[in-house]
Structure formats: C-alpha cells, structure tokens
C-alpha positions as CSV (number, residue, x, y, z in Angstrom):
1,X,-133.9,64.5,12.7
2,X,-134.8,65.6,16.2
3,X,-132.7,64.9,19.1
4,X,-133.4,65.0,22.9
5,X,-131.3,65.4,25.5
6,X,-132.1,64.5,29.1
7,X,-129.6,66.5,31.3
8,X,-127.3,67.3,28.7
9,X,-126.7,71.2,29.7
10,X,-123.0,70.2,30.9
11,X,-119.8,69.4,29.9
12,X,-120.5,66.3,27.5
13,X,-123.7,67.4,26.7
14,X,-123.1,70.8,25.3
15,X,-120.7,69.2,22.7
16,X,-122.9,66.6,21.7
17,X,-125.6,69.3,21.0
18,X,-122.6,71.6,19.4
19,X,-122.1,68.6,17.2
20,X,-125.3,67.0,15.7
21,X,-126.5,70.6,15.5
22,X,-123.1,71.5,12.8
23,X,-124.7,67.9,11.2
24,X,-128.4,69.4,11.0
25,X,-129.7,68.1,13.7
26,X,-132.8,69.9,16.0
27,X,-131.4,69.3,19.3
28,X,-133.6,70.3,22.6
29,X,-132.8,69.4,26.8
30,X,-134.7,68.7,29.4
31,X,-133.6,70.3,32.1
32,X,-134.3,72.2,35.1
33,X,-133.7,75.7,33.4
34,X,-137.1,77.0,32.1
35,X,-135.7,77.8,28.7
36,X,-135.7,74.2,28.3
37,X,-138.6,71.0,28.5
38,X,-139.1,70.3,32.3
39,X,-139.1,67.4,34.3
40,X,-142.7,66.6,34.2
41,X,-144.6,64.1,32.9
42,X,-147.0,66.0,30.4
43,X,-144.0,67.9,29.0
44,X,-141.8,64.9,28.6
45,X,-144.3,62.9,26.3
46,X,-145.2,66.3,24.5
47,X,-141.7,66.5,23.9
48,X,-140.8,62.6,23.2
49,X,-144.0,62.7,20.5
50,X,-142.0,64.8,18.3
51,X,-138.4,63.1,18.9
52,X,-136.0,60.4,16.7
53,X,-133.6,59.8,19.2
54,X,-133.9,60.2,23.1
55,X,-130.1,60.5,25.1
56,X,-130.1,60.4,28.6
57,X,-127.0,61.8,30.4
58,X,-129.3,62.8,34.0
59,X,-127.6,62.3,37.3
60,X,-125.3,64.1,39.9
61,X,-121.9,63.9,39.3
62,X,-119.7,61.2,41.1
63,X,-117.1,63.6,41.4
64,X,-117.7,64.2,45.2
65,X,-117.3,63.0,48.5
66,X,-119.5,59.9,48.7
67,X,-121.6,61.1,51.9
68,X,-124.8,59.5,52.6
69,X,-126.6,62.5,51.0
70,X,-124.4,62.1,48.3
71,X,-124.8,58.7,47.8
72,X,-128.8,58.7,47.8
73,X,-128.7,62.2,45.1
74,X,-126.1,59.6,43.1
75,X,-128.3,56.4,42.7
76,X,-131.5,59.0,43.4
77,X,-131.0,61.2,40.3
78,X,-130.1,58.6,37.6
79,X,-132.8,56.1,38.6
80,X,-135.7,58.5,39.3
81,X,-135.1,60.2,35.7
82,X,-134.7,56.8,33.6
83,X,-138.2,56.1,35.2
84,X,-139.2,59.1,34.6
85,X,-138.8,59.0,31.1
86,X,-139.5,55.5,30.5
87,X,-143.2,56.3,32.1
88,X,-143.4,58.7,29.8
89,X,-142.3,56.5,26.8
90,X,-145.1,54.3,27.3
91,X,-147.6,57.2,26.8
92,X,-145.9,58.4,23.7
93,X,-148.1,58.3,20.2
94,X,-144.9,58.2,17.9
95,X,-142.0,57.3,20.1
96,X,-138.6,57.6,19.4
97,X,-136.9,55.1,17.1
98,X,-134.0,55.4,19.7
99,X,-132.9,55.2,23.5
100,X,-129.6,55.7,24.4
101,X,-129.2,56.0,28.7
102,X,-126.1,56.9,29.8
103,X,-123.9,53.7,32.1
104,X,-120.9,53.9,33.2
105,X,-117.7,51.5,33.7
106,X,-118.5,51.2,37.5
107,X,-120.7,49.0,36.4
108,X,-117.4,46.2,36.4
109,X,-115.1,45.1,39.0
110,X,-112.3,47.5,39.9
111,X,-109.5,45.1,38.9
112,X,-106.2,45.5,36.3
113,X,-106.1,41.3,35.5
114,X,-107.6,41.7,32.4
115,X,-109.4,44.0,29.8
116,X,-113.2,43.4,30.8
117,X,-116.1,43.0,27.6
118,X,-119.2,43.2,27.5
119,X,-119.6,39.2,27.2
120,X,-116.5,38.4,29.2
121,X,-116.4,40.2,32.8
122,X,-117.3,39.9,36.5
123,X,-119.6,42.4,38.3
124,X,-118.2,45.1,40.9
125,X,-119.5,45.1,44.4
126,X,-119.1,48.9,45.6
127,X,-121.3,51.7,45.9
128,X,-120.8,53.2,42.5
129,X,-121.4,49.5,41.3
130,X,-124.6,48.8,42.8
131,X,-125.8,52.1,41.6
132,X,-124.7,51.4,37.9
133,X,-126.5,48.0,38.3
134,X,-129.6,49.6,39.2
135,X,-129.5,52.1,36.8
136,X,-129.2,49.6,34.0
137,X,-131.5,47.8,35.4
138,X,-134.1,50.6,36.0
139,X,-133.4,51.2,32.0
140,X,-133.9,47.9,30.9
141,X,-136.8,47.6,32.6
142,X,-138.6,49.5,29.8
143,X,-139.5,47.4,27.2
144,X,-140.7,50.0,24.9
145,X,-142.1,48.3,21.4
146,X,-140.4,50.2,18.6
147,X,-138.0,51.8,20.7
148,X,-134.3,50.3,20.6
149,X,-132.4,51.1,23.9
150,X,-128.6,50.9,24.2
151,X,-126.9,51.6,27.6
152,X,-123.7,53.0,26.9
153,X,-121.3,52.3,29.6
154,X,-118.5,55.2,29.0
155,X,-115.4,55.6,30.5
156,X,-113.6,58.9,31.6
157,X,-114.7,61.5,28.6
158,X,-111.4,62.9,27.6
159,X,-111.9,66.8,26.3
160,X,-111.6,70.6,26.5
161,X,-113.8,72.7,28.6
162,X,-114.7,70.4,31.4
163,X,-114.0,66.9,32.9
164,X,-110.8,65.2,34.1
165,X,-108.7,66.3,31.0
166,X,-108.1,69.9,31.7
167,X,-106.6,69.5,36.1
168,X,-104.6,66.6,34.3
169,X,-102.7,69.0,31.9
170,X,-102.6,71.9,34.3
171,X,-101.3,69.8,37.1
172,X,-98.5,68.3,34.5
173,X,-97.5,71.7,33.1
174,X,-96.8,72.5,36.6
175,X,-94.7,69.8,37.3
176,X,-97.0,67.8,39.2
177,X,-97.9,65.2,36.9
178,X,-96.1,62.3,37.7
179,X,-98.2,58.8,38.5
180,X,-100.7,58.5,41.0
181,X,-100.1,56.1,43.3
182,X,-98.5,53.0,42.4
183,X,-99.4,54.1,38.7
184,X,-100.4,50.3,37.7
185,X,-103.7,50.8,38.4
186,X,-105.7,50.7,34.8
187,X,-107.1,53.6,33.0
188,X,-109.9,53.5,31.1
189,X,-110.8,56.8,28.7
190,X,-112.6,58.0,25.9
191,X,-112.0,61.0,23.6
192,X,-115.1,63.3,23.5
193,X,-115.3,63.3,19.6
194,X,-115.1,59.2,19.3
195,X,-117.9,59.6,22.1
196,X,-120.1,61.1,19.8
197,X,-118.9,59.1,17.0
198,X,-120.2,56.3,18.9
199,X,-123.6,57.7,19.2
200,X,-123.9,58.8,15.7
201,X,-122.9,54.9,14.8
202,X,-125.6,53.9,17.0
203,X,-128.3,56.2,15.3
204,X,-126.8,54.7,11.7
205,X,-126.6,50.7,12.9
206,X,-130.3,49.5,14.0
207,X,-128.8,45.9,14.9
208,X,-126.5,47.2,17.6
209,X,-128.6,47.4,21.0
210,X,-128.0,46.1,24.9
211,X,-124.7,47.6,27.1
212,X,-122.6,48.7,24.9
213,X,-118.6,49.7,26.0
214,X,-118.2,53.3,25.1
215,X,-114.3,53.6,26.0
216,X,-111.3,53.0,23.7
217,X,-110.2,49.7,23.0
218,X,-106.3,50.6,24.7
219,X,-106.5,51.4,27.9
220,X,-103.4,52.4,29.8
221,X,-102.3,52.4,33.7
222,X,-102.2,55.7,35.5
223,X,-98.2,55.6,35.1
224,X,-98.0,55.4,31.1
225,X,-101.2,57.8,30.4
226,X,-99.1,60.6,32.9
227,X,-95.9,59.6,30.7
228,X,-97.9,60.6,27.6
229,X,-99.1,63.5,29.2
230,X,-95.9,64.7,30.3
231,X,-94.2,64.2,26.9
232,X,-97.2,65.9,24.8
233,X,-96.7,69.2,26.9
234,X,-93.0,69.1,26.2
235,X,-92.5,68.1,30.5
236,X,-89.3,66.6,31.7
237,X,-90.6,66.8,35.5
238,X,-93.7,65.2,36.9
239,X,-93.7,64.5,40.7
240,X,-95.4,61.3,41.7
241,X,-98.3,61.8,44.3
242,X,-98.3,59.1,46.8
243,X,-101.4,57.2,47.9
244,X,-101.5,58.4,51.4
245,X,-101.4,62.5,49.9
246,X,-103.8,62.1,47.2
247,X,-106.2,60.4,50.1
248,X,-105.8,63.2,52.6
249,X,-106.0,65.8,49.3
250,X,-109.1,64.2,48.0
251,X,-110.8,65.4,51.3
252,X,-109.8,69.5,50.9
253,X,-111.2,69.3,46.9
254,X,-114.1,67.5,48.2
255,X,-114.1,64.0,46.2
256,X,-113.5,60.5,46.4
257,X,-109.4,58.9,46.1
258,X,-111.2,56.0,44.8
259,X,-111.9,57.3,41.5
260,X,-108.1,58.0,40.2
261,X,-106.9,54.9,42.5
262,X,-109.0,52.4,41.6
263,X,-108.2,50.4,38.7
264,X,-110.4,50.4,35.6
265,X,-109.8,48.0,32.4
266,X,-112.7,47.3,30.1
267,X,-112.6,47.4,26.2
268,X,-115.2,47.9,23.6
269,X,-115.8,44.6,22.3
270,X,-119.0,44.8,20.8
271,X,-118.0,48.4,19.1
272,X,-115.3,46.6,17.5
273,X,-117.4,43.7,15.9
274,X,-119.8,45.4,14.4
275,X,-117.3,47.6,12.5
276,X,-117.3,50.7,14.6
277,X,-113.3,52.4,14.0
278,X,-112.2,54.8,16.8
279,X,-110.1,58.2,15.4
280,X,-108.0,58.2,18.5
281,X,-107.6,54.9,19.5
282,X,-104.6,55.4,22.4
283,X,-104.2,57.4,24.4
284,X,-101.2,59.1,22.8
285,X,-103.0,60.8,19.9
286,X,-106.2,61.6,22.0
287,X,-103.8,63.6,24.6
288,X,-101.9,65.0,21.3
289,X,-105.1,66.3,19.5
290,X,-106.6,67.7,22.7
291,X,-103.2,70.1,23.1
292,X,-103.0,71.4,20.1
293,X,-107.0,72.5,20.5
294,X,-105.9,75.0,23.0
C-alpha cells in the first residue's frame, strides 16, 4: 500500500513515515525539497494516480507571533494546499481510496465547562478558529466519488524529537515546571504513537469518515498534567509561571500566550464508538513512556 504525505517532512510527519514504512508501507512527501513530489498540479495527480491513502499535514506552524503576515501564511498555507490537492483529486484516473486532512482542536471554543465531541460542542470565534473552520470547510468542499475523507482534528502531539513535549520536560527538570497560569485551564493532548494508531484504524475501518477527534479521551488542566510531569522526572520543585510573565515571555521566544493559556477540553467521541482503544489513554502513562524513551 502506498502512502502520501503532503507536508509531512516535520516533526509528526517523519514518524508517521518511520512507522507505516517498519509496517511495509511505500511512503513518499510532497514537499518543497526537490528530492520529493512538488507542489504542482501535473506532479500531484501523477503522484495521487499511484496512491492508497492521501494524509495532509501542510501549513505553517501556529507556534508564532500571530502578526498579520503570520496570520495570512496560517490560514494561507492550509487552505491553498487542501485546494490544491483536491483540484488535483478530481483529475486523478485511480484515486485514492483515502483522505485524511489534518484539523485541529481550534476548531472549538476555548472554554474548560465541559469535554467538547464531535456531536456535542459550540464553535470558537478567534483567529485560529476561523481558520480551522475554513480549512475544514475548504476540505469538505471536495466531494471526491470513491474517495473517503476524514478531517482529523488533533490535539497537542505528545512526543520525542519535536513539539511541545520536549521544552515541557526540560523546563520541569530545571525546576521550572510548575502550572502555568492559574493551571485550571484544560489540556487537551495526544501521544504520537496513538496518533498514528488512529490513522492506521482509519485505513482499517471504511465506515468511519467526517471530523473525527484525534486527542485522548482524559484531558487534564495545565496544573495536574505539570504535576505528572514533575513526578515522572523524579521533581520535587516546579515554580509556577504567572500569567502576566509567560505574556511578556511569549514575546522574547516569539509565540502567542494564548496557546498554553487558553483552555482546551474536547474528547474523542466518535473514536470511542466505533471501537478504536487508546494505549496511553492519560496523561500519566503517555508522560511515563515518553521518559523512559530518552
């Protein structure tokens, strides 16, 4: 089986290749590097012709300050490649059995009330929102005969080598990882390998389709994910980091307070019904496997 990854050359991307090629899989990019398929059209349905399942992880990183430059390459780069590749879909002789586009949980209203669902849940308003919205939308848009599309929206990818995980556990083995802010504000994570889990159930189950939740179904607040932190790496001390100093701090490292403030509580609902079993389903073994990795 032949997999394609759209803008897969980072951090979540290189495992997913690492890991469906240890299952046999062929596994190509599309990227801008010229050792892999580019971002043109006659490339992309070359390329799609010869492809079972399509993945879609394209777009600049939110992990910046949200400048009006920024905020167009954001929304820019996720919708102008879903089209992209939905264009070139629709030209495709044999098309892919499979399209799985990358969401996020931004997609929801940044409240801790209650654990949001797919079916149960109320829209968010913001920036990062809007553009989630769109993206979907863009996605959706693409009704492709033959080809079953799932939006995955995925939570904060908990893993070695790159994303929030490893500044979490070198700021706690410091000292420095007590709660952010208040530390009520809702956490919402996934570990890498029940990320990937999640896909390979999605190759395996034809009926499951639509926005899926890809996060685990107990999320935590800031305060009792730092606790586990702290007592995985054998911490007794973890300073607290007021909301006024990680505001002025999120300036000097160039992102946005917004994304460790704001509170984020959604659960996999439709995972769970159809039968789908998470390996690290809190938060507690996810942090303990990761440690003992390095």
């Amino acid at each position: 089986m032949k997999i394609l990854i759209a803008g897969g050359t980072g951090f979540i991307g290189t495992y997913l290749s690492k890991q469906f090629k240890n299952k046999g899989f062929d596994v190509h990019f599309v990227s801008r590097s010229k050792a892999h398929v580019q971002w043109n059209e006659a490339e992309l349905i070359n390329e799609l012709d010869k492809t079972n399942v399509l993945i879609n992880l394209a777009g600049k990183t939110i992990n910046c300050r949200h400048t009006p430059e920024n905020k167009k390459l954001i929304y820019n780069s996720r919708i102008d490649t879903t089209n992209m590749l939905g264009e070139a879909l629709l030209k495709c002789k044999s098309k892919p059995e499979l399209w799985i586009n990358a969401s996020a949980s931004a997609f929801y209203k940044s409240e801790n009330a209650h654990c949001q669902t797919e079916t149960n849940f109320k829209e968010g308003d913001d920036f990062l929102a809007k553009t989630v919205q769109d993206w979907e939308k863009a996605f959706f848009d693409y009704t492709v005969s033959g080809v079953r599309q799932v939006a995955l929206r995925t939570s904060v990818v908990l893993g070695n080598g790159g994303g929030a995980f490893e500044p979490l556990r070198m700021l706690t083995k410091y000292g420095l990882g007590g709660k952010a802010g208040s530390g009520k504000q809702y956490f919402s994570w996934i570990h890498i390998e029940d990320y990937f889990r999640i896909i390979e159930f999605a190759i395996q189950h034809t009926n499951l389709q639509g926005a899926v939740n890809a996060t685990s179904p107990e999320p935590v607040n800031n305060a009792e994910f730092m606790k586990s932190l702290r007592q995985s790496l054998g911490c007794k001390i973890g300073l607290p980091a007021p909301e006024f100093a990680i505001r002025i701090g999120a300036r000097f490292i160039n992102t946005e307070a917004g994304l460790l403030l704001n509170p984020v509580r959604y659960c996999p609902e439709l995972l769970l019904n159809s039968g789908f079993e998470f390996k690290y389903p809190n938060c507690k073994s996810a942090i303990e496997d990761l440690i003992k990795r390095y």
